[in-house]
N, C-alpha and C positions, 0 to 999 in steps of 0.2 A: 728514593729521591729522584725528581726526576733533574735530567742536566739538559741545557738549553745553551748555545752559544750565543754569547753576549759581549758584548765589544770591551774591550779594554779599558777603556776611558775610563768606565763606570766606577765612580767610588762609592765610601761606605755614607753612608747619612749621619748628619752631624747628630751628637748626642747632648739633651740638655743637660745644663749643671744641676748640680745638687741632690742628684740619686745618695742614699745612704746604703751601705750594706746589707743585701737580705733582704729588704724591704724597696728600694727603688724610690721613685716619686711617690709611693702611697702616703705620706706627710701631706704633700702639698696639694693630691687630687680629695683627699677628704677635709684640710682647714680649709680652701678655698682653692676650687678645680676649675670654674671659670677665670680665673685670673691667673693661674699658674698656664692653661689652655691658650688663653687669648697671648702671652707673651713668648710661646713656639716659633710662629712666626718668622722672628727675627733671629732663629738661627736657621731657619733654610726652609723650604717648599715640601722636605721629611725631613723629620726630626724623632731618632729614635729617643725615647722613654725607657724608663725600666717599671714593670708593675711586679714586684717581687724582684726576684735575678732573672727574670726572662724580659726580653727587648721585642717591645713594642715599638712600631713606626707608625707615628701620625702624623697624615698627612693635611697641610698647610696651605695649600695653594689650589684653584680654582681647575687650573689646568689638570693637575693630576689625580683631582675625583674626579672629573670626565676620564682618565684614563681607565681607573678604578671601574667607576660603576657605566661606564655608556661605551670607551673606543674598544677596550681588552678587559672588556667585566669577565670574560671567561676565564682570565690567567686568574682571576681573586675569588674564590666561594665564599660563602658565606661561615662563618664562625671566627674564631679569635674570641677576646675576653670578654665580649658584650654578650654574641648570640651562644657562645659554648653556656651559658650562666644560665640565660634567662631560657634557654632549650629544656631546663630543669623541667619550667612549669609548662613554656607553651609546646615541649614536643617540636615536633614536627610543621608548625604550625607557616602558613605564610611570609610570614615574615621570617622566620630561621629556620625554614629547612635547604639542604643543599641546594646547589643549580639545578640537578637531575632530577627532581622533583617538584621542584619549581612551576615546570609549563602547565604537566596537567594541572595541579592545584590549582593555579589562576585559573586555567582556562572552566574546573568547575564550579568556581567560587565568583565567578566574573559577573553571572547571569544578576548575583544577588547586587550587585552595586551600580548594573544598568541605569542612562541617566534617565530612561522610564520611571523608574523605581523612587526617584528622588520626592517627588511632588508628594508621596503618597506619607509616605519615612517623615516629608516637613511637617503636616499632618498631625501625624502624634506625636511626634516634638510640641509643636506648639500647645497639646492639650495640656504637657507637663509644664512648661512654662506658665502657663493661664494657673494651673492647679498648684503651682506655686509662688506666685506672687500675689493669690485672692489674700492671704491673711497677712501679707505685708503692712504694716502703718507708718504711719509720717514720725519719724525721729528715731527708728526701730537700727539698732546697731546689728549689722550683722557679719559673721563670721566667714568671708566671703569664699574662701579658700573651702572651706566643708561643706558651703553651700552651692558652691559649683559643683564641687563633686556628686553632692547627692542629685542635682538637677542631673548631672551626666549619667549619673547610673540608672537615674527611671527614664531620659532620652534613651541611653543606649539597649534598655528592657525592655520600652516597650515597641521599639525600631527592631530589636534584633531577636527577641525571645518573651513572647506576650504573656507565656505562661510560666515565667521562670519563678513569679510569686502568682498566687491564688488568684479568680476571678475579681476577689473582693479587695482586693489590693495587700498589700505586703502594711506590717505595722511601722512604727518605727523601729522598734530592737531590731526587727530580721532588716532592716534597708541599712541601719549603723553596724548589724555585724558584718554582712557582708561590704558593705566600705571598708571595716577595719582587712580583711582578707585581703581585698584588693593594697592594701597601704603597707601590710604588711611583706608581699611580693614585690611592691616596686621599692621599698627602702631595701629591701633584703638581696633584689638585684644589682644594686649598685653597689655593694660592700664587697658582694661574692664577683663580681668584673675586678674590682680593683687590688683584691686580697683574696683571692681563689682558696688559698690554702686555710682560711676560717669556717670555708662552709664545711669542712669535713672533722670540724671539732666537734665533741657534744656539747654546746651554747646551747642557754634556752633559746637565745635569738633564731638558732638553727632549728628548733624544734617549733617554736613560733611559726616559719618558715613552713615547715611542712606542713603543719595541721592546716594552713592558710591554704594552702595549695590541694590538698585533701579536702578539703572542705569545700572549695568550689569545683573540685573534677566532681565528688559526690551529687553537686547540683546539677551540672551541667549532664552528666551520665542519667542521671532521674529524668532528666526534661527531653532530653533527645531517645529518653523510650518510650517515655508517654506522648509524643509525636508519632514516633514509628506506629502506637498502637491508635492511638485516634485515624490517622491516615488521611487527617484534612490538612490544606495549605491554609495556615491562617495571616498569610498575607505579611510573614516577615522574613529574617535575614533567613531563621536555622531552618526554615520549611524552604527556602531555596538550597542550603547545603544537602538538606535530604533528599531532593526531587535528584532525579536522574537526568542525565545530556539527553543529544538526539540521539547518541548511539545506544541507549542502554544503562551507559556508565553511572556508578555513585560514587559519595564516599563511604568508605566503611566508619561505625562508631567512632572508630580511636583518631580517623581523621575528622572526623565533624569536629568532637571534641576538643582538638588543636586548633582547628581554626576559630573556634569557639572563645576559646579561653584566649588567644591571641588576639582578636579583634574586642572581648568583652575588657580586658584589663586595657589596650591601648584606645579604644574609645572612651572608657570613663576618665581615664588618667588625662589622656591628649585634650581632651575637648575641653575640661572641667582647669587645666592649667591655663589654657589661652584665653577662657572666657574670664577667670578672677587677672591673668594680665592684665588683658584689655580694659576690663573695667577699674583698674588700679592706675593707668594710665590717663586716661579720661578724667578720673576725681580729680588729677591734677592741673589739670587745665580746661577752666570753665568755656573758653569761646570754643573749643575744638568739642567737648561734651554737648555745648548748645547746638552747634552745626550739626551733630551728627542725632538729635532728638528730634532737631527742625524737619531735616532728611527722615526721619521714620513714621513722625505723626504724617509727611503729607505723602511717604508714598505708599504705605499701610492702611491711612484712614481710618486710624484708631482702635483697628481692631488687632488680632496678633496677625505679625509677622509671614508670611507664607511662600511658598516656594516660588512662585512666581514674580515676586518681589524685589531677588535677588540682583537681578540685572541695573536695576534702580538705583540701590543703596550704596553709591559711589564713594561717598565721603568715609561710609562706614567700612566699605572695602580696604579702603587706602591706610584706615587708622588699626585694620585688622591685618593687613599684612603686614604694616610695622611691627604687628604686637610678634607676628611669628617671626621677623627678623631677629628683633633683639632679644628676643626670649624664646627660639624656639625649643618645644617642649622636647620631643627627640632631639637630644643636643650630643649624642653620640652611639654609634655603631661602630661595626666593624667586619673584617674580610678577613681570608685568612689566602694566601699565595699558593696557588695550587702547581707553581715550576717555578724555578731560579728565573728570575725575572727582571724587572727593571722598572722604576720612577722619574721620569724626567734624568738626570745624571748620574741616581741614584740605583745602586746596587739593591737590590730585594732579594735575600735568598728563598727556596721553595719553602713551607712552611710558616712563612713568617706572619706575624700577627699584624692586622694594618688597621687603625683606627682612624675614622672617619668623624669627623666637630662638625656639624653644620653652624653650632655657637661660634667656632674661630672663621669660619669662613664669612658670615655675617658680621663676623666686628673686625673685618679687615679696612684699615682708613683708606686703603687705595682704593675699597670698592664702595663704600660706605663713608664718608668723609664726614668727621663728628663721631663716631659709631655711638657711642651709648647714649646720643641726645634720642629720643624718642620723636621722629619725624614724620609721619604719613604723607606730609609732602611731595617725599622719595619717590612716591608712588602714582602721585596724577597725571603720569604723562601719555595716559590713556587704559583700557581695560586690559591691555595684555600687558601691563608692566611686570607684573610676576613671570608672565613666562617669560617673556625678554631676560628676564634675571634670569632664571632657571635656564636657557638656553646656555650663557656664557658659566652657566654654574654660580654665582654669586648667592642665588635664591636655590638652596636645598634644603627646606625640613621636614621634605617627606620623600627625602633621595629625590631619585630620577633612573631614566635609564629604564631599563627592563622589569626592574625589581621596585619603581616607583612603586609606594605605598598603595595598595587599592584603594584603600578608603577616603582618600586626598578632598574629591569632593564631597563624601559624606560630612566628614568632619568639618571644611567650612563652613558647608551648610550648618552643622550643628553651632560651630558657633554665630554665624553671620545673626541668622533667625531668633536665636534666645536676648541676643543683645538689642535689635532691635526692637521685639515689642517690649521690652526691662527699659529701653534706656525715650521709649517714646514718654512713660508716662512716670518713670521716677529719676529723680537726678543722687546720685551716691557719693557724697566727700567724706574725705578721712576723717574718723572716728576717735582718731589719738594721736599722741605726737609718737610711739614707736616707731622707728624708722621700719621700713617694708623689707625684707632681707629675701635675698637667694636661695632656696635647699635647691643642693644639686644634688637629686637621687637620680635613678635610671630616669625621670622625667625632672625637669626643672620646673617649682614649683614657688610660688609666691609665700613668707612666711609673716605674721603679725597684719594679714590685711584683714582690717576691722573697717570698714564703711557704714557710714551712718543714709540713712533713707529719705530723701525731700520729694513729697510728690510734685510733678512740678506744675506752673500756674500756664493752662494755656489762655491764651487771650481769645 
């Protein structure tokens, strides 16, 4: 362990009520984890938790994830009960491996997310958007939440891995199993963060679990050999992970693979949660829906959506960054204290586990006043208002700091683009009276949204 001299002062971080014996808060982070999250808060800036009998701190306040991930992101690595879980399936991968490993990774995985790279990525985005909304009809109810996803998983296949299904295209069984794999990993990460000690029972859940996980290294393993043996670039994500730097350098299989499996499950997941958001929000308010169709027909021109368009689509910006405020989809990580340390007042011993909410940092009313009215407003007070947020920390759903998400622009691209040409030429109101409900697995996730299809009448 290591010891670090720390001032006196420091006391221990208040602890919220209602931990049970042996089990902790795991009650209240599986009935309802946003609202047990979002009321930390108001017992201090850290606030330890218990997930089992071990204490977890999460932190509450704007200031001390700046401390966290940007002033002394060295004193915090990465792991505790998010990345220790989800390391299962992605390895070593980008997002969860240590700091020490860290640089080179970006630095070889960086070339694939260049903003050269973007225009081309919109591209085949856009043919899967067009190829799925040709068979769409006027009064067609759809299931919007699957239907994102599966849009995000042929975006993210044919951006990231062209060949990962056959020339002739994938049918539908192999597109719905492998969504079941991916759904299966991100329910199964959320249970094993919060109740670690289940994943090591024999549950079929657990066994679920692996074959899921088995079953896409198996694909991902197949597709990055028939790369190495073709030995053409066919102009996507994993033909960048394979080419070598200027110096020579690659990655080896097991690392492709990790960053592989960690960008394919957080771009199907990520993208495919913000776009059924987004579009759940809009059904509810016809003049904000109108403005932001008006904005697509005239700066598109009817046809899809494209990368250079982006700069344009102001009002859909604004109602898109709202969507990731109030619902961002990564709504929890975490670090783990690599020296006896310290939090604003707050005592941190070395080892300790630190959870990071961008969901409670977002529905703070001191920084967000209203929090859970859905506002894009928040946001017109020119094109950097996100980073402005992101500056004071207020705006984090894709961290910041060093360890900023690579694929930050990818992903808005991906949603910006699908919404726009969807929402130029059909308008989507709710389909029933079920109210729209929260899952909060490892990604938070819209449930019962059913939208019905209006094409709409331009004049």
């Amino acid at each position: 362990m290591t010891t670090t001299s720390l001032p006196a002062s420091l006391v221990p971080a208040p602890r919220a009520p209602g931990a049970l014996p042996g089990v902790g808060h795991l009650r209240q982070l599986l009935v309802d984890p946003t609202r047990f999250l979002t009321g930390l808060p108001s017992y201090g800036d850290l606030v330890e938790i218990r997930l089992g009998p071990r204490p977890t701190y999460v932190v509450c306040g704007p200031d001390l994830v700046s401390e966290v991930l940007v002033r002394r992101h060295r004193d915090f690595d990465k792991g505790g009960p998010f990345f220790d879980n989800i390391s299962v399936f992605f390895g070593d991968g980008l997002a969860t491996c240590p700091n020490a490993k860290h640089t080179r990774l970006r630095r070889m995985t960086q070339p694939a997310f260049h903003p050269g790279k973007l225009p081309g990525y919109a591209e085949l985005a856009g043919r899967e958007v067009t190829a799925l909304t040709r068979e769409w009809r006027e009064g067609q109810i759809l299931d919007v939440r699957r239907l994102m996803q599966e849009l995000a998983m042929r975006i993210t296949v044919s951006t990231m891995l062209s060949s990962w299904f056959d020339d002739t295209g994938a049918d539908v069984g192999e597109v719905r199993r492998t969504l079941g794999d991916v759904d299966v990993l991100v329910s199964g990460a959320f249970l094993r963060m919060v109740a670690p000690g289940l994943a090591r029972l024999p549950l079929p859940a657990n066994r679920r679990y692996a074959r899921a996980r088995d079953s896409l290294y198996a694909h991902i393993d197949a597709t990055v050999a028939a790369y190495r043996r073709a030995g053409a670039d066919r102009g996507d994500l994993l033909s960048m992970f394979l080419a070598e730097d200027g110096d020579g350098n690659a990655l080896s299989d097991t690392e492709v693979r990790e960053q592989v499996m960690t960008m394919f499950i957080a771009g199907i997941s990520t993208t495919a949660a913000m776009l059924a958001w987004t579009l759940y929000y809009l059904s509810l308010d016809d003049d904000l829906d109108a403005a932001v169709a008006a904005e697509a027909r005239k700066v598109c021109g009817g046809g899809p959506a494209r990368h250079e368009h982006l700069p344009r689509l102001t009002t859909l910006m604004a109602v898109v960054t709202e969507a990731f405020r109030i619902r961002p989809s990564a709504w929890l990580f975490s670090r783990t204290a690599v020296t006896d340390t310290s939090l604003g007042t707050y005592r941190v011993p070395d080892g300790a586990d630190i959870l990071i909410s961008p969901y409670i940092i977002h529905h703070r009313p001191d920084l967000f006043p209203d929090p859970e009215r859905f506002d894009p407003g928040r946001w017109t007070g020119g094109t950097n208002s996100w980073a402005k947020a992101e500056r004071t920390m207020a705006m984090v759903p894709f961290g910041t700091g060093a360890r900023k998400c690579i694929g930050h622009d990818f992903t808005i691209m991906n949603v910006m683009l699908p919404l726009a040409t969807v929402l130029a030429d059909w308008k989507l109101t709710p389909a029933t009276s079920r109210p729209v409900t929260l899952v909060g697995r490892s990604i938070i996730e819209p449930r019962n949204l059913d939208l019905r299809l209006h094409r709409r009448q331009v004049s």
